[in-house]
C-alpha positions as CSV (number, residue, x, y, z in Angstrom):
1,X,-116.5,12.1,-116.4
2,X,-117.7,8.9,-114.8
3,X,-121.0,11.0,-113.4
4,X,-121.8,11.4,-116.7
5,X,-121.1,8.2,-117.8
6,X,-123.2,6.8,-114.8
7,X,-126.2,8.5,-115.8
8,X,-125.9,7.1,-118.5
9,X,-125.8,4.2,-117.4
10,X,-128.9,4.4,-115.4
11,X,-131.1,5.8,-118.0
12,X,-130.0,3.2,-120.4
13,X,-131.2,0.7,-117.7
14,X,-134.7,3.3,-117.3
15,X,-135.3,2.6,-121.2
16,X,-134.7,-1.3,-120.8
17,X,-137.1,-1.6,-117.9
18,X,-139.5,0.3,-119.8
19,X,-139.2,-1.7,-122.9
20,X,-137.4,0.7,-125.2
21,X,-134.4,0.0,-127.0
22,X,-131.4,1.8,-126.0
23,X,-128.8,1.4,-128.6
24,X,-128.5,5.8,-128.8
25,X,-127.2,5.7,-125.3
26,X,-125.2,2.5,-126.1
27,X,-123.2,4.5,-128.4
28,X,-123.3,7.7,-125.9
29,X,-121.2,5.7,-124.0
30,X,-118.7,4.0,-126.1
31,X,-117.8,7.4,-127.7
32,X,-117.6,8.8,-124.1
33,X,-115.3,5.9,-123.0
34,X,-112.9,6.6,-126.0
35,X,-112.7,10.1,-125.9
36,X,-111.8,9.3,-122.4
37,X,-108.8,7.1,-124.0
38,X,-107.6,9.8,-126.4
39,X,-107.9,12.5,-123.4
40,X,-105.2,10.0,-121.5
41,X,-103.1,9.7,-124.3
42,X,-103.3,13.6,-125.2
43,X,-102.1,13.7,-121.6
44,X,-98.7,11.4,-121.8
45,X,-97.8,13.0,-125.0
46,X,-97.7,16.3,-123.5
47,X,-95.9,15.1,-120.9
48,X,-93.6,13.3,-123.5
49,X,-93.1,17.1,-125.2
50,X,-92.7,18.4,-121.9
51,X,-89.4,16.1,-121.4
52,X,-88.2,16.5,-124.7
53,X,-88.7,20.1,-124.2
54,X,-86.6,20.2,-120.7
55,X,-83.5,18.3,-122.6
56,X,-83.6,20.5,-125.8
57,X,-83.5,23.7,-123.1
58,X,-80.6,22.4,-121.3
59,X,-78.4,21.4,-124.2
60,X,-79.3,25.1,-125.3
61,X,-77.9,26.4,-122.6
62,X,-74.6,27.8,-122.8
63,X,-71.6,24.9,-121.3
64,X,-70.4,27.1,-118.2
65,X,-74.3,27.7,-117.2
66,X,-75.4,24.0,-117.9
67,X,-76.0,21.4,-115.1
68,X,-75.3,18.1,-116.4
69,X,-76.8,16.3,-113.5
70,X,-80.5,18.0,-114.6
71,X,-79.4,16.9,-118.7
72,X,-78.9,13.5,-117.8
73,X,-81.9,13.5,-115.6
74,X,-84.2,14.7,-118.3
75,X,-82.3,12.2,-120.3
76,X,-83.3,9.4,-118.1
77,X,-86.9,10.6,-118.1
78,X,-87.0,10.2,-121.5
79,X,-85.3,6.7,-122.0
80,X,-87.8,5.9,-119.2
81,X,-91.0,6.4,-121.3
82,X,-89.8,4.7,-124.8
């Protein structure tokens, strides 16, 4: 993503040297640079689901199967990122 947002970079400094205004690509690259933010948080929550997901398998699981060093591993992964 940061190709693109380098081009736009230098064509926005292309239309300043030749005298044009440049306020289109201005807001090219703020909406770039926030749906780069809400592409990083769509990432942790997934991760976040994935977690919840592990713990929610493992208590699931029946009692003489379950490992309870992996629950409270997952447990700790999630108490980690809160």
């Amino acid at each position: 993503m940061s190709k693109v947002i380098d081009k736009v970079r230098r064509r926005r400094q292309q239309n300043a040297d030749a005298g044009r205004g440049h306020s289109r690509l201005d807001e090219m690259a703020r909406r770039i640079t926030a749906l780069e933010a809400e592409v990083q948080e769509c990432r942790r929550t997934n991760r976040r689901l994935s977690d919840v997901i592990d713990v929610v398998a493992e208590l699931l699981v029946p009692a003489l199967d379950r490992d309870d060093a992996r629950v409270a591993e997952a447990l700790a992964r999630l108490a980690d990122e809160t």
